[in-house]
C-alpha positions, 0 to 999 in steps of 0.5 A: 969674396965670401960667396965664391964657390967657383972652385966647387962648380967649376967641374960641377953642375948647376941647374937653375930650375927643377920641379921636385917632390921630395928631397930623395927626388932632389938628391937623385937628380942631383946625384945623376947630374954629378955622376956624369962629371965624377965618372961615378954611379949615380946609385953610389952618389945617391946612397952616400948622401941619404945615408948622410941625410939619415944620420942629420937633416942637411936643411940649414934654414932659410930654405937652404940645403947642403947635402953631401958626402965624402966619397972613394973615387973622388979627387977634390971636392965638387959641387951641384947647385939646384934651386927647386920650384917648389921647396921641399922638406929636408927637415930644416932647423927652421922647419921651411920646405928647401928651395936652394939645395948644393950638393956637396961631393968630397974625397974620402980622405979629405976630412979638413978639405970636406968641412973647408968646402962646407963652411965656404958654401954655408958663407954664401948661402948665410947672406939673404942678398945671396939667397935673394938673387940665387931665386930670381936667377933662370940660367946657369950664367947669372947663377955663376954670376952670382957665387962665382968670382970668376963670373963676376963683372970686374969694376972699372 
């Protein structure tokens, strides 16, 4: 399934809803509920990303962001997904304030694992069916429900 990010949240953080100002206060919440399961600094975490923010916007469009950043002390990658009450600008392609942000955290050293994970989180969030469903989810179980595999209902 295209959509299957249950490898990058397994470990990770999913909040499905969070009032945001600003892409740095999106980044820092995100950055703080990340350290907790890396058992890095928030600080680290937040300071890798904008310094990847600073060299490219990561707003793909369509109101998705993907910061990330690779990282010494991280052993796989992990994700946090967020969906913002009101979006904010990651200065998009498309110029649209972000709604659906995933935060992407990778090893240092895992430059082909680091663009596999990329390249999976931006199949799922190039389905507007996805996208759909992604913004009407409240709770961290139909969020699941929604990009993981594993949380899928089997057919019978």
């Amino acid at each position: 399934m295209a959509t299957d990010l249950t490898s990058l949240l397994e470990g990770g953080v999913i909040i499905p809803s969070f009032e945001a100002t600003s892409r740095k206060q999106a980044i820092h919440a995100l950055a703080e509920a990340l350290a907790e399961k890396v058992g890095l600094s928030p600080r680290l975490i937040e300071d890798a990303v904008m310094e990847r923010e600073r060299l490219g916007s990561t707003g793909v469009g369509e109101g998705v962001a993907i910061p990330h950043a690779r990282l010494d002390g991280i052993e796989t990658p992990i994700g946090g997904y967020m969906r913002l009450v009101h979006g904010v600008d990651f200065e998009a392609i498309d110029e649209r304030p972000c709604d659906l942000v995933f935060m992407l955290l990778a090893p240092k050293t895992a430059g082909a694992d680091h663009l596999r994970a990329l390249a999976q989180v931006s199949r799922a969030y190039r389905q507007s069916a996805v996208r759909d469903a992604l913004r009407e989810a409240t709770t961290e179980e139909q969020v699941r429900a929604i990009v993981c595999r594993e949380s899928a209902d089997t057919p019978a």
